[in-house]
PDBQT receptor file of N, H, CA, C and O in Angstrom, charges set to zero:
ATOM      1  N   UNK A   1      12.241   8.717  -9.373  1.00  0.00    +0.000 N 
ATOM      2  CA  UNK A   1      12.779   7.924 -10.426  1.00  0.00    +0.000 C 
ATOM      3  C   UNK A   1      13.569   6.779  -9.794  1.00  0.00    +0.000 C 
ATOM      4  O   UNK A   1      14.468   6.933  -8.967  1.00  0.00    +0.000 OA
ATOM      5  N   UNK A   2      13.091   5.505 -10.321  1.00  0.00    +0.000 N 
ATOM      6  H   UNK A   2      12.361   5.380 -10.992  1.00  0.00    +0.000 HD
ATOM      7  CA  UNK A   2      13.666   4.267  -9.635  1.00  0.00    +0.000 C 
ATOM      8  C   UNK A   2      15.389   4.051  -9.802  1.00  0.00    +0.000 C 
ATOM      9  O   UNK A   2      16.184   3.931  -8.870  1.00  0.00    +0.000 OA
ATOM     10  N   UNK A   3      15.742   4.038 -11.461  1.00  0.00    +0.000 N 
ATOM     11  H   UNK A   3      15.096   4.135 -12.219  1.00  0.00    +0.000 HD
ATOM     12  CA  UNK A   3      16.971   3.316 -11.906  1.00  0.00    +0.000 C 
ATOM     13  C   UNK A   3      17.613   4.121 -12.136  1.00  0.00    +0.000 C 
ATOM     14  O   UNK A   3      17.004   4.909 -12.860  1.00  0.00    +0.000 OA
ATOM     15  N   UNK A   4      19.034   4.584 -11.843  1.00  0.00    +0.000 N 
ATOM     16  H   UNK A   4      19.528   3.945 -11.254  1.00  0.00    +0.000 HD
ATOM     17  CA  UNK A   4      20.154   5.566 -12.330  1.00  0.00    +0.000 C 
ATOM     18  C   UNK A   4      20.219   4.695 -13.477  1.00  0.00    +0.000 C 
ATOM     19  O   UNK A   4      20.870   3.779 -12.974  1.00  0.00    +0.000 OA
ATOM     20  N   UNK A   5      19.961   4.272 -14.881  1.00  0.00    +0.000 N 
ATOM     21  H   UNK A   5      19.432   5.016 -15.289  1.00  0.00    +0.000 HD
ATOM     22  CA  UNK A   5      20.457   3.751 -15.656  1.00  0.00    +0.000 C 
ATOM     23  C   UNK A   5      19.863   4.405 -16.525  1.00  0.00    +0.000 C 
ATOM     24  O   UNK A   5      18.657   4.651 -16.488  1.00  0.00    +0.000 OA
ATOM     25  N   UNK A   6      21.110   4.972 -17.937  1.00  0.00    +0.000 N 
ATOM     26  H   UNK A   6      22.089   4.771 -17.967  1.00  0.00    +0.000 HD
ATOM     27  CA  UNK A   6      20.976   6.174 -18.787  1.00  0.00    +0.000 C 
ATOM     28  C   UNK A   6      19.589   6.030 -19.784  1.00  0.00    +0.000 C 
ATOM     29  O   UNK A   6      19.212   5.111 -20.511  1.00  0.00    +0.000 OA
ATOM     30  N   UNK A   7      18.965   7.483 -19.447  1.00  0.00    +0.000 N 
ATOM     31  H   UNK A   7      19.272   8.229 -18.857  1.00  0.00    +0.000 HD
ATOM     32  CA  UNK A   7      17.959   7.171 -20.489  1.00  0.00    +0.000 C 
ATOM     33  C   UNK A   7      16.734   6.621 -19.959  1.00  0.00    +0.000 C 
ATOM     34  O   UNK A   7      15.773   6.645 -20.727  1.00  0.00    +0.000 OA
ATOM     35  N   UNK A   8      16.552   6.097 -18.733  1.00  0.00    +0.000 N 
ATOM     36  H   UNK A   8      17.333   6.078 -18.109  1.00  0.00    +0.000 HD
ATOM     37  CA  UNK A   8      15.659   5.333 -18.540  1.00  0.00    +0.000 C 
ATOM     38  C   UNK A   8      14.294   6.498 -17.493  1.00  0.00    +0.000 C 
ATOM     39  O   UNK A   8      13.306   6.095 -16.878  1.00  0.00    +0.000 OA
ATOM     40  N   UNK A   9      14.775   7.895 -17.655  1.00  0.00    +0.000 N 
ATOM     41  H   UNK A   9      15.577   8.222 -18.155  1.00  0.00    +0.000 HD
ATOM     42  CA  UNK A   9      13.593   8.533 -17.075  1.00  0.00    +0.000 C 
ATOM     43  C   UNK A   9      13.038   9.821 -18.442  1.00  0.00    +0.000 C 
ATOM     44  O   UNK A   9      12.827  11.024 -18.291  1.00  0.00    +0.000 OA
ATOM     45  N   UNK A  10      12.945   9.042 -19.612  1.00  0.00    +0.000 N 
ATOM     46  H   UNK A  10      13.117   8.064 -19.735  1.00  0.00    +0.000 HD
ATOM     47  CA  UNK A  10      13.136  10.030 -20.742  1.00  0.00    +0.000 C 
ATOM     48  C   UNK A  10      11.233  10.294 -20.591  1.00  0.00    +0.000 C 
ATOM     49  O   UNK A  10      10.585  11.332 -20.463  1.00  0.00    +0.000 OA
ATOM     50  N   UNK A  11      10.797   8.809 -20.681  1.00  0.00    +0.000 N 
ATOM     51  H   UNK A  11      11.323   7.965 -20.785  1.00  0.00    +0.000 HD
ATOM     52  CA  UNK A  11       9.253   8.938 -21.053  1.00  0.00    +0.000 C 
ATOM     53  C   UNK A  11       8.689   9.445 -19.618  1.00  0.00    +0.000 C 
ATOM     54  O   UNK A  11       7.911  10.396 -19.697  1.00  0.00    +0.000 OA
ATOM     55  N   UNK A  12       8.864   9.133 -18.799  1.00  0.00    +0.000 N 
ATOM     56  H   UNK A  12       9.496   8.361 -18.735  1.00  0.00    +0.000 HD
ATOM     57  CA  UNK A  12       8.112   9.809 -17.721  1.00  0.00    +0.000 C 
ATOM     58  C   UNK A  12       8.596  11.294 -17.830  1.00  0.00    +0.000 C 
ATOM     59  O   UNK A  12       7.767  12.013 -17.272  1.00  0.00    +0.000 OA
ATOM     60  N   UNK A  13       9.423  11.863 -18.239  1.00  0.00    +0.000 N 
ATOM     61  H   UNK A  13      10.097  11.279 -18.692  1.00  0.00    +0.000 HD
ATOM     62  CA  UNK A  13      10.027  13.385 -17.993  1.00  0.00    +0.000 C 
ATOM     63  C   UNK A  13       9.015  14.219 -19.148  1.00  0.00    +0.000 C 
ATOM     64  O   UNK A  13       8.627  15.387 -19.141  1.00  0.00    +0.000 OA
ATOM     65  N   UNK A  14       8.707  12.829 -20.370  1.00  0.00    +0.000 N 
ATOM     66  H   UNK A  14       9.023  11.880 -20.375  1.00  0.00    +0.000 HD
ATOM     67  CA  UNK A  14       8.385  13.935 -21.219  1.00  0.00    +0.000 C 
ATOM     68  C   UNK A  14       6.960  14.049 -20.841  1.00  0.00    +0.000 C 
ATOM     69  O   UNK A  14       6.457  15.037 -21.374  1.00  0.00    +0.000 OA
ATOM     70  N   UNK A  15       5.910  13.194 -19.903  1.00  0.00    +0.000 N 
ATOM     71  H   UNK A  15       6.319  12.391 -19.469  1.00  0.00    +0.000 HD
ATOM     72  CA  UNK A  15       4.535  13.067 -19.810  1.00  0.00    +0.000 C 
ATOM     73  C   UNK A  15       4.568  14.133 -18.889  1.00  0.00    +0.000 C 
ATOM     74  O   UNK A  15       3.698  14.994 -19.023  1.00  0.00    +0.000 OA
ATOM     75  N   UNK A  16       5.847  14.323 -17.478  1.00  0.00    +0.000 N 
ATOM     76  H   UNK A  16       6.554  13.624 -17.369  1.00  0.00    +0.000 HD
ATOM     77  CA  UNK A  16       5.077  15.310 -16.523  1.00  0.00    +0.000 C 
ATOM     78  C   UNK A  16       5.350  16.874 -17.583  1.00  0.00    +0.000 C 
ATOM     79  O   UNK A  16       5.001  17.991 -17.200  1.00  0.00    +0.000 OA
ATOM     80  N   UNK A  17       6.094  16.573 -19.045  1.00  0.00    +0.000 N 
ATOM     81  H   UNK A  17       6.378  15.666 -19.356  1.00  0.00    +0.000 HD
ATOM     82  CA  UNK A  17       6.363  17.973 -19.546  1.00  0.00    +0.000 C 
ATOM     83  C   UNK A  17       5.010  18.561 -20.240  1.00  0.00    +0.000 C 
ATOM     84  O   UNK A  17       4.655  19.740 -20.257  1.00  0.00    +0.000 OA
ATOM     85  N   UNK A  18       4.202  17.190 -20.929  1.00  0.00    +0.000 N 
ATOM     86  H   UNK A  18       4.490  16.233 -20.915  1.00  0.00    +0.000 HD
ATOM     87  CA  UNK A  18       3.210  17.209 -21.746  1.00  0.00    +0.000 C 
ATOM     88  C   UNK A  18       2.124  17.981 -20.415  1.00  0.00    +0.000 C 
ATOM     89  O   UNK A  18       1.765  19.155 -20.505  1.00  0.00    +0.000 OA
ATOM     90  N   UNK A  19       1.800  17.247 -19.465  1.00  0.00    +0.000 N 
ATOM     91  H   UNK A  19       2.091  16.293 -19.393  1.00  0.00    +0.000 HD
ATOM     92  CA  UNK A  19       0.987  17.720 -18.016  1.00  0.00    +0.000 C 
ATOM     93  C   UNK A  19       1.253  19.293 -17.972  1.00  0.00    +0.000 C 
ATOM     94  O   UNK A  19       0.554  20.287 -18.172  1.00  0.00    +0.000 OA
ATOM     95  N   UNK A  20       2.318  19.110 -17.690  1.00  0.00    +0.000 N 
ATOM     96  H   UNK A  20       2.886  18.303 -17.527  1.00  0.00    +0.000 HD
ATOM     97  CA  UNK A  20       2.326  20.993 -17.509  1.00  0.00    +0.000 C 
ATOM     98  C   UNK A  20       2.234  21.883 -19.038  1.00  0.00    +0.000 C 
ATOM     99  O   UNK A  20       2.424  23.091 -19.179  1.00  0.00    +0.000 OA
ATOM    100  N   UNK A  21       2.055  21.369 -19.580  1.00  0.00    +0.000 N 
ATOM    101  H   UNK A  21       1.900  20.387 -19.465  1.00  0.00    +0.000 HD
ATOM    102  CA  UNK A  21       2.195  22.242 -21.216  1.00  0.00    +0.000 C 
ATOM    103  C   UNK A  21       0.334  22.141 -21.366  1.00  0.00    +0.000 C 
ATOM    104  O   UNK A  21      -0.384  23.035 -21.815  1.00  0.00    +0.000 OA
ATOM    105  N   UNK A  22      -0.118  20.787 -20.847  1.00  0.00    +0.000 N 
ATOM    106  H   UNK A  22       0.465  20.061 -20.483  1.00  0.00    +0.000 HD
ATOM    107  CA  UNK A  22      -1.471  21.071 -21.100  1.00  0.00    +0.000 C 
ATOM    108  C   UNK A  22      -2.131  22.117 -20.164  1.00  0.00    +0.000 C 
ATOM    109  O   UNK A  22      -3.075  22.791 -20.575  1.00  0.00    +0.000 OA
ATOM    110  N   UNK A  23      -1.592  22.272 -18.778  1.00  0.00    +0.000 N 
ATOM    111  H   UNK A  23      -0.825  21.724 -18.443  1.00  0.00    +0.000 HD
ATOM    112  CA  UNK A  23      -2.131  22.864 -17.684  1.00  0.00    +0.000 C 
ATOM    113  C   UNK A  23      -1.816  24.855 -18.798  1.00  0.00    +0.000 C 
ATOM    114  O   UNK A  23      -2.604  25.604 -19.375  1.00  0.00    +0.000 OA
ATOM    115  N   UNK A  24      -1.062  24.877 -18.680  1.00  0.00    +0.000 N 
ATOM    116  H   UNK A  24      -0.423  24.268 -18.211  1.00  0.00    +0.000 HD
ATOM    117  CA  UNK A  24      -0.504  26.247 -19.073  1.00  0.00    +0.000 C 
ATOM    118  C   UNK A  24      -1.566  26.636 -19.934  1.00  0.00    +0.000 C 
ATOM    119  O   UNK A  24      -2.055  27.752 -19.756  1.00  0.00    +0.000 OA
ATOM    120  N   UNK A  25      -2.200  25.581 -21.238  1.00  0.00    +0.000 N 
ATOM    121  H   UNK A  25      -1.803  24.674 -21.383  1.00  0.00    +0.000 HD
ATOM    122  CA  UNK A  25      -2.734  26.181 -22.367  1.00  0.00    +0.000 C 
ATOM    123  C   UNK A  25      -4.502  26.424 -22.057  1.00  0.00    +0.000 C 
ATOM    124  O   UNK A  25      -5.374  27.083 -22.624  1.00  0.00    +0.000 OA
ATOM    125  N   UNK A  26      -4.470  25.412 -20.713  1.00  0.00    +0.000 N 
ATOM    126  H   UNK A  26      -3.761  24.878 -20.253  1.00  0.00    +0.000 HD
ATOM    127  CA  UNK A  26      -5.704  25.347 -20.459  1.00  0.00    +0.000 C 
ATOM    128  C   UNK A  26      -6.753  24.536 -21.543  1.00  0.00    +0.000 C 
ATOM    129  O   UNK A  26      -7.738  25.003 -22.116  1.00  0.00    +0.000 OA
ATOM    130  N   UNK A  27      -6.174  23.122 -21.618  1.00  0.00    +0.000 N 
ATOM    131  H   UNK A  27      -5.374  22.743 -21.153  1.00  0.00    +0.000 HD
ATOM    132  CA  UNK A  27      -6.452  22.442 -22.380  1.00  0.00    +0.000 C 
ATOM    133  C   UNK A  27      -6.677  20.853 -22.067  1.00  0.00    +0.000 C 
ATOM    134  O   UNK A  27      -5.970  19.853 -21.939  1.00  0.00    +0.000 OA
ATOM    135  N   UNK A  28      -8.198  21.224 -22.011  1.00  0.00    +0.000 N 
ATOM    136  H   UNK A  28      -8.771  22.036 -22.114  1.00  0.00    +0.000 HD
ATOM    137  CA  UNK A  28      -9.023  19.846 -21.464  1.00  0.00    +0.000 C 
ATOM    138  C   UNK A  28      -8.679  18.353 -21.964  1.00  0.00    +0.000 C 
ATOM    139  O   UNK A  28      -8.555  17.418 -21.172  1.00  0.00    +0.000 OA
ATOM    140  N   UNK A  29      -8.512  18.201 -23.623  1.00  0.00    +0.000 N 
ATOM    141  H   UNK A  29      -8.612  18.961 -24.266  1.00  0.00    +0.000 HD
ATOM    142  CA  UNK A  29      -8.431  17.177 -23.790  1.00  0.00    +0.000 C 
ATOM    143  C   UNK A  29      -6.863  16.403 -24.167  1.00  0.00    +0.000 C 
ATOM    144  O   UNK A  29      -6.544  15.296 -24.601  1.00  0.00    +0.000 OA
ATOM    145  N   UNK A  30      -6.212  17.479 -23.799  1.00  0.00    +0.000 N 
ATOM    146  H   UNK A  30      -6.471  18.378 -23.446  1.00  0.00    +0.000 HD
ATOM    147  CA  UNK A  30      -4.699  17.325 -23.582  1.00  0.00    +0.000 C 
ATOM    148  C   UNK A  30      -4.172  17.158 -22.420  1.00  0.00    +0.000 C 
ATOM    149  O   UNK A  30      -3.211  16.459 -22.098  1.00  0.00    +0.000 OA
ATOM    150  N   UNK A  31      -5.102  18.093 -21.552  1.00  0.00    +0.000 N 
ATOM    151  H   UNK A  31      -5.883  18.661 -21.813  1.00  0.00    +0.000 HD
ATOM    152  CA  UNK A  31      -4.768  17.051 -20.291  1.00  0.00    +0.000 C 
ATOM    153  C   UNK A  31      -5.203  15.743 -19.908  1.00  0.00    +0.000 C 
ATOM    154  O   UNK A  31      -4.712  14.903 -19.155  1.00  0.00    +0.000 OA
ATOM    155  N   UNK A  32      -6.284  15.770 -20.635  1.00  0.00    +0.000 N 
ATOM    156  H   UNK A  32      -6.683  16.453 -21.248  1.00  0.00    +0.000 HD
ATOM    157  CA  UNK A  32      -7.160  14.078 -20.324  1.00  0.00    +0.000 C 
ATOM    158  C   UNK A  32      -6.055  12.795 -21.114  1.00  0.00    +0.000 C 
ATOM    159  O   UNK A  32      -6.098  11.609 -20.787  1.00  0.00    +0.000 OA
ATOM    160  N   UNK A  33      -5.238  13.284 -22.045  1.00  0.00    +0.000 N 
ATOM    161  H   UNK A  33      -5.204  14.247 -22.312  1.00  0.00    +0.000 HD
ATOM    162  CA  UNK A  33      -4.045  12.763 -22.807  1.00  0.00    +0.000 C 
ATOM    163  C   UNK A  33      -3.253  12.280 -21.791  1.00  0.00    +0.000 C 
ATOM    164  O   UNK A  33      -2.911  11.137 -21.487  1.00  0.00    +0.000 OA
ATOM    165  N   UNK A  34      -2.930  13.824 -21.126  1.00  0.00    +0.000 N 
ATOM    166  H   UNK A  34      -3.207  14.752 -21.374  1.00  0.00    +0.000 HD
ATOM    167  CA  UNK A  34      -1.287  13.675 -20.569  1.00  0.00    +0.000 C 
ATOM    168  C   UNK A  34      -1.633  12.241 -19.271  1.00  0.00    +0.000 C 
ATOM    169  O   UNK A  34      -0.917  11.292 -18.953  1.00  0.00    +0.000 OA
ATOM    170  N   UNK A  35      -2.819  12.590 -18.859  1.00  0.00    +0.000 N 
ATOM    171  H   UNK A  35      -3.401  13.361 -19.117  1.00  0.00    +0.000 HD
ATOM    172  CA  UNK A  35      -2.911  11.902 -17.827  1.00  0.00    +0.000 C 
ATOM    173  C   UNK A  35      -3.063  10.326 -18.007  1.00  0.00    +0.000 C 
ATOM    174  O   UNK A  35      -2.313   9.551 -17.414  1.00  0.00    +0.000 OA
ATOM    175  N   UNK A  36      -4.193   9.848 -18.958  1.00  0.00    +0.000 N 
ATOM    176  H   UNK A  36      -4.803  10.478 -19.440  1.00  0.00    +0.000 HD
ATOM    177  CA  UNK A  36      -3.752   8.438 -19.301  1.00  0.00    +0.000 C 
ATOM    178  C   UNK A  36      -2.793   8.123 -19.439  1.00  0.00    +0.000 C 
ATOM    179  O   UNK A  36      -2.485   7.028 -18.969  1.00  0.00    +0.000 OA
ATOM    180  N   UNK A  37      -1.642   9.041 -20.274  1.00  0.00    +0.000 N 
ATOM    181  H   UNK A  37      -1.893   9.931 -20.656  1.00  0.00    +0.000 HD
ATOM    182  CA  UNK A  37      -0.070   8.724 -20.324  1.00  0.00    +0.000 C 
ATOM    183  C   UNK A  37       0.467   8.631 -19.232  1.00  0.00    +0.000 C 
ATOM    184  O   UNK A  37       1.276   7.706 -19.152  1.00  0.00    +0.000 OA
ATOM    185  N   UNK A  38       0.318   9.289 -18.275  1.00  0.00    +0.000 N 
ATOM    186  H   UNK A  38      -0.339  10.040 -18.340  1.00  0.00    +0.000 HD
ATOM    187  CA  UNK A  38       1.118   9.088 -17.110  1.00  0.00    +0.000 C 
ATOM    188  C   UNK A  38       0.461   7.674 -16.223  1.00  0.00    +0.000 C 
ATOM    189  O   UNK A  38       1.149   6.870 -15.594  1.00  0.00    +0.000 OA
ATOM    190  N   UNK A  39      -0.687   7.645 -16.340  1.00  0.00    +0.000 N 
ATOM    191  H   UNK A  39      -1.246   8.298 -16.851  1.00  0.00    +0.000 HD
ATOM    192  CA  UNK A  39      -1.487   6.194 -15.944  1.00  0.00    +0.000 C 
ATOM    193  C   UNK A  39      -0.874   5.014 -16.238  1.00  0.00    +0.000 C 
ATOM    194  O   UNK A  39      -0.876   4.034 -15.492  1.00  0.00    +0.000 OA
ATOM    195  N   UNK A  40      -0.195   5.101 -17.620  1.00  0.00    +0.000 N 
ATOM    196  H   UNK A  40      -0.194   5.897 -18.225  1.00  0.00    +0.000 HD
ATOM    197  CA  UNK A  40      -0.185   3.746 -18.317  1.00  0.00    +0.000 C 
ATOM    198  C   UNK A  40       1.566   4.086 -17.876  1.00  0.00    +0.000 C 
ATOM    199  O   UNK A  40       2.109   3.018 -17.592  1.00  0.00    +0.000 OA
ATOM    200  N   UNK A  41       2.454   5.187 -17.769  1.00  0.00    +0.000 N 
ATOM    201  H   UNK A  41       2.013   6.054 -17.999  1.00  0.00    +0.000 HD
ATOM    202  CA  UNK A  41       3.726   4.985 -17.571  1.00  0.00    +0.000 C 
ATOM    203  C   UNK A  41       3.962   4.127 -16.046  1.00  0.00    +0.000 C 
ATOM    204  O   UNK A  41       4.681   3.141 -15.886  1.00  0.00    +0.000 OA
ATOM    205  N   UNK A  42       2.974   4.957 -14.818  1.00  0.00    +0.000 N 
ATOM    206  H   UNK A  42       2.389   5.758 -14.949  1.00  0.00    +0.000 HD
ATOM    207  CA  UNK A  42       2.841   4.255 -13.907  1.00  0.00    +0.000 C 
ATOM    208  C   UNK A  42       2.731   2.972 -13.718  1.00  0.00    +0.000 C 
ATOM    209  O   UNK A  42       3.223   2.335 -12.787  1.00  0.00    +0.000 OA
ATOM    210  N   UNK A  43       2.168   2.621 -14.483  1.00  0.00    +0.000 N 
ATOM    211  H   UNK A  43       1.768   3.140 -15.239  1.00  0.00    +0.000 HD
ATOM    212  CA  UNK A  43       1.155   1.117 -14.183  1.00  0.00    +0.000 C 
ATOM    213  C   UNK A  43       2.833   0.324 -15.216  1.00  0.00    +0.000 C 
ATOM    214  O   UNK A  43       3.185  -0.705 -14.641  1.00  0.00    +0.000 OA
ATOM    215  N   UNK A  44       3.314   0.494 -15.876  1.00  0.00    +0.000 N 
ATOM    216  H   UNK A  44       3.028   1.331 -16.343  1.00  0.00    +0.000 HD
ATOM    217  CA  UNK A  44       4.597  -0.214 -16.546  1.00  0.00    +0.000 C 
ATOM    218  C   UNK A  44       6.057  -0.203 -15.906  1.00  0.00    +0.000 C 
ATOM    219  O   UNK A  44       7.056  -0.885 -16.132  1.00  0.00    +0.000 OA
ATOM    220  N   UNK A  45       5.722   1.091 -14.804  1.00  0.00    +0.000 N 
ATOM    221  H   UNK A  45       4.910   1.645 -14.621  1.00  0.00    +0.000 HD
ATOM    222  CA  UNK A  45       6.680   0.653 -13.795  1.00  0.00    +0.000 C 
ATOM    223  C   UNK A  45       6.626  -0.203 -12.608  1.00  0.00    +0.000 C 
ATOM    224  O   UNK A  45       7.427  -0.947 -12.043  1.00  0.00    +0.000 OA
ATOM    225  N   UNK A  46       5.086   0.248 -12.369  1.00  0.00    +0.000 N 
ATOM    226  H   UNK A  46       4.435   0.852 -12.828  1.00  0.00    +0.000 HD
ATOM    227  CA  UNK A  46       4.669  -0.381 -11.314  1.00  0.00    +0.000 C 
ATOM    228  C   UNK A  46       4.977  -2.232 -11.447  1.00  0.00    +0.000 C 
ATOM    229  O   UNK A  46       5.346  -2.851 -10.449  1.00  0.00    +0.000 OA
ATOM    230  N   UNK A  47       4.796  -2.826 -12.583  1.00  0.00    +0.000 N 
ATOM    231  H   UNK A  47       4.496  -2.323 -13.394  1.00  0.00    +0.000 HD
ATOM    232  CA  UNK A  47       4.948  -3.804 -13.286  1.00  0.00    +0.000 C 
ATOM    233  C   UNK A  47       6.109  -3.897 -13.249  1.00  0.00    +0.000 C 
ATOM    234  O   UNK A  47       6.347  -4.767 -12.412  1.00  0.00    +0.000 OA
ATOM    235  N   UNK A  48       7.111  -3.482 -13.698  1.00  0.00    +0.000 N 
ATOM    236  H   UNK A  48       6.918  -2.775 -14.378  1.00  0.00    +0.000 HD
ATOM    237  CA  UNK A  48       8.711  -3.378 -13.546  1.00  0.00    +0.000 C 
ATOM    238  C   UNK A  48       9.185  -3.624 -12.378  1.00  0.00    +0.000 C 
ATOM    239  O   UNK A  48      10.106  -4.439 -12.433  1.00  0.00    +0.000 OA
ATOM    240  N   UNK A  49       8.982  -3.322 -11.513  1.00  0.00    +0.000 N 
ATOM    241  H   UNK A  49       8.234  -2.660 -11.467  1.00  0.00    +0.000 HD
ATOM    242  CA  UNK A  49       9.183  -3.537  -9.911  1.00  0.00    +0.000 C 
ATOM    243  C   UNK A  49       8.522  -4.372  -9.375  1.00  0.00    +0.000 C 
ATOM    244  O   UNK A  49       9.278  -4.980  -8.617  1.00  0.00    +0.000 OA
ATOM    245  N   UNK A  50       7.433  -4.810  -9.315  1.00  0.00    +0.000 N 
ATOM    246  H   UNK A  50       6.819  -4.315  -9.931  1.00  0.00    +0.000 HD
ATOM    247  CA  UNK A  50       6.458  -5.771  -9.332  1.00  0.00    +0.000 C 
ATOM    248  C   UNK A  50       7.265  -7.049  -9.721  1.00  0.00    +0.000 C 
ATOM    249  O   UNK A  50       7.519  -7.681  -8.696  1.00  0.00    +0.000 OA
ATOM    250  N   UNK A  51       7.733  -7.621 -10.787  1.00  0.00    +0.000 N 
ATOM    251  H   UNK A  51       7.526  -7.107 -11.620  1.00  0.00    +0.000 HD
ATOM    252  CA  UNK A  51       8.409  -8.067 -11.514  1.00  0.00    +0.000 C 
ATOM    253  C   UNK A  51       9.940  -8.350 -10.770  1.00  0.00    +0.000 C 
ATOM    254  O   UNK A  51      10.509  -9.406 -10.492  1.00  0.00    +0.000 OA
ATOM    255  N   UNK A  52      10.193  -7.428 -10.647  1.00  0.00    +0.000 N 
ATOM    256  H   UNK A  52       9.730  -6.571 -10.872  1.00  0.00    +0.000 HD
ATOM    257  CA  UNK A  52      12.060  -7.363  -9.644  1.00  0.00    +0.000 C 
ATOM    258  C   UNK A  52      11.581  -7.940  -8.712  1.00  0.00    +0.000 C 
ATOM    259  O   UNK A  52      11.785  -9.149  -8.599  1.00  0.00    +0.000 OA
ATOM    260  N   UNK A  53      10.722  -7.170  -7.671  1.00  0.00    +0.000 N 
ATOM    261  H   UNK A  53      10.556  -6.188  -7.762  1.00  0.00    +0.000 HD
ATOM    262  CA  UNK A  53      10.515  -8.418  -6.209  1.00  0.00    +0.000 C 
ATOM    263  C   UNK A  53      10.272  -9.523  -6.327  1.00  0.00    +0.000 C 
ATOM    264  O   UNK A  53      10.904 -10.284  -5.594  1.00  0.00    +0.000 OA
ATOM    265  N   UNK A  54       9.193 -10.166  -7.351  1.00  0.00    +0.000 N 
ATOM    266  H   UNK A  54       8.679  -9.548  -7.946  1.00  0.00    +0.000 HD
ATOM    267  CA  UNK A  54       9.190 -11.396  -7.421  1.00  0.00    +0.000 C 
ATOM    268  C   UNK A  54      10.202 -12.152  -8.175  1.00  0.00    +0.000 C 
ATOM    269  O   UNK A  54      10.273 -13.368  -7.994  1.00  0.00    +0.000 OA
ATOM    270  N   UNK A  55      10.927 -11.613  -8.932  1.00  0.00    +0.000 N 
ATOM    271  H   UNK A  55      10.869 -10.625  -9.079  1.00  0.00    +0.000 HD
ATOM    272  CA  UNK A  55      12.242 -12.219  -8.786  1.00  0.00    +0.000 C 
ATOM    273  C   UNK A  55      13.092 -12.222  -8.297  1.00  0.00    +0.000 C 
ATOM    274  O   UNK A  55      14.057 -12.677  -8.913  1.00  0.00    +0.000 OA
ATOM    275  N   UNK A  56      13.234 -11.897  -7.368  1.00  0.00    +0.000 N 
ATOM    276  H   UNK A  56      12.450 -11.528  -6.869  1.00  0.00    +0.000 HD
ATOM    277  CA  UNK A  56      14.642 -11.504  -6.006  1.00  0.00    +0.000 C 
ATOM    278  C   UNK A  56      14.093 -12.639  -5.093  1.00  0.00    +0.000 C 
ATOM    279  O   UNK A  56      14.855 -13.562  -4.806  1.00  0.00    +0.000 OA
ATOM    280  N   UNK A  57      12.641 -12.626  -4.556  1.00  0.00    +0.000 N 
ATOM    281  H   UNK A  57      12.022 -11.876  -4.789  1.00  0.00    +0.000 HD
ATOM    282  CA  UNK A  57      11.938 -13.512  -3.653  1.00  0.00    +0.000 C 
ATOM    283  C   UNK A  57      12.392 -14.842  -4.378  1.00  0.00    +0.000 C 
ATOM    284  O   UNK A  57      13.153 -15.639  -3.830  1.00  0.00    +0.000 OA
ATOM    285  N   UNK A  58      11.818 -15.049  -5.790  1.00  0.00    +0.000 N 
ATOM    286  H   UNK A  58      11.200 -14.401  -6.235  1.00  0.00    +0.000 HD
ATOM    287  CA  UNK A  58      12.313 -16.366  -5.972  1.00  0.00    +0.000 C 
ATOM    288  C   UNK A  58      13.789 -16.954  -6.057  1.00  0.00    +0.000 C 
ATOM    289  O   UNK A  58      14.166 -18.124  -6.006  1.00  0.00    +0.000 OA
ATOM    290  N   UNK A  59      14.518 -15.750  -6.204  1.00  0.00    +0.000 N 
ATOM    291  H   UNK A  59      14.212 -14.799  -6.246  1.00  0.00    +0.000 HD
ATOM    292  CA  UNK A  59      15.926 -16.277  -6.077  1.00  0.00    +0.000 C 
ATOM    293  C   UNK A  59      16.361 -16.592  -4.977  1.00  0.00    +0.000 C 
ATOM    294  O   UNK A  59      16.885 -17.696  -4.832  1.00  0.00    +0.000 OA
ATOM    295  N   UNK A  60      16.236 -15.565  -3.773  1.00  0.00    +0.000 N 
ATOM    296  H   UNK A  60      15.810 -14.667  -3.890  1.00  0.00    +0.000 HD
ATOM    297  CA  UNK A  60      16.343 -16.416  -2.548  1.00  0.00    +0.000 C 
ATOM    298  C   UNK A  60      15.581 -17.139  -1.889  1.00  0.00    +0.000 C 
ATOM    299  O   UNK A  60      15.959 -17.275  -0.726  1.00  0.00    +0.000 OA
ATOM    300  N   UNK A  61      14.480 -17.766  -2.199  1.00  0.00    +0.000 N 
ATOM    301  H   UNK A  61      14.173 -17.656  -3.144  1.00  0.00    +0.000 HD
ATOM    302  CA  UNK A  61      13.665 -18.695  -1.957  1.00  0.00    +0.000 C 
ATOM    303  C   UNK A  61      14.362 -20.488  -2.792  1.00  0.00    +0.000 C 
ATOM    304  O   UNK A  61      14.135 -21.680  -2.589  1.00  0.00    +0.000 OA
ATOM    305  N   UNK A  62      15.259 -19.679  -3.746  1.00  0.00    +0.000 N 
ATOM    306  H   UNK A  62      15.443 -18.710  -3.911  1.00  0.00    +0.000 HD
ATOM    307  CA  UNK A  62      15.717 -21.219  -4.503  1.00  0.00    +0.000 C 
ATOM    308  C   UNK A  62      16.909 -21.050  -3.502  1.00  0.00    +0.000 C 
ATOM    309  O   UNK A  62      17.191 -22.135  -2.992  1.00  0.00    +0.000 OA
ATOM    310  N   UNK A  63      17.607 -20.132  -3.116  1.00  0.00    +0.000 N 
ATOM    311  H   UNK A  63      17.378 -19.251  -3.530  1.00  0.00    +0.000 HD
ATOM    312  CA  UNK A  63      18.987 -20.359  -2.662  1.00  0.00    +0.000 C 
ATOM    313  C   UNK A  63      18.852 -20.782  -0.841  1.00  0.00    +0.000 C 
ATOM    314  O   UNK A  63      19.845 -20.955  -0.135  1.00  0.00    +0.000 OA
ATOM    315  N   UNK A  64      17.623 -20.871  -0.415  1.00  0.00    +0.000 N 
ATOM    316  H   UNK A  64      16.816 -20.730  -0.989  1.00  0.00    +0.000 HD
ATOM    317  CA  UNK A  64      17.572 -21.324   1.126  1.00  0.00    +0.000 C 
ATOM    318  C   UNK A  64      17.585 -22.927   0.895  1.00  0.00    +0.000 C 
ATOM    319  O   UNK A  64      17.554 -23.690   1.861  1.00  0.00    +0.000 OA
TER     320      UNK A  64
């Protein structure tokens, strides 16, 4: 988890909860669920950070 800032690991906590709730029931198309969910949580952080470096780069790229 990237950010100590409150609240902000709610949706990823609840997809790896959904993952293991599908694994337990033995349930194919709930896991095929959980997992796009976790795909698309990935890919919106990945973006999130993605996002921070290139704005940090451009800030000290304006401040040289």
């Amino acid at each position: 988890m990237l950010a100590p800032i409150p609240q902000s690991n709610v949706i990823p906590t609840l997809v790896i909860a959904l993952i293991s709730l599908a694994y337990l029931e033995e349930d194919g198309l709930l896991v095929l669920i959980a997992l796009v969910a976790a795909v698309v949580v990935l890919a919106v952080a990945s973006a999130a950070v993605w996002e921070m470096v290139r704005g940090v780069t451009d800030w000290v790229s304006s401040t040289i």
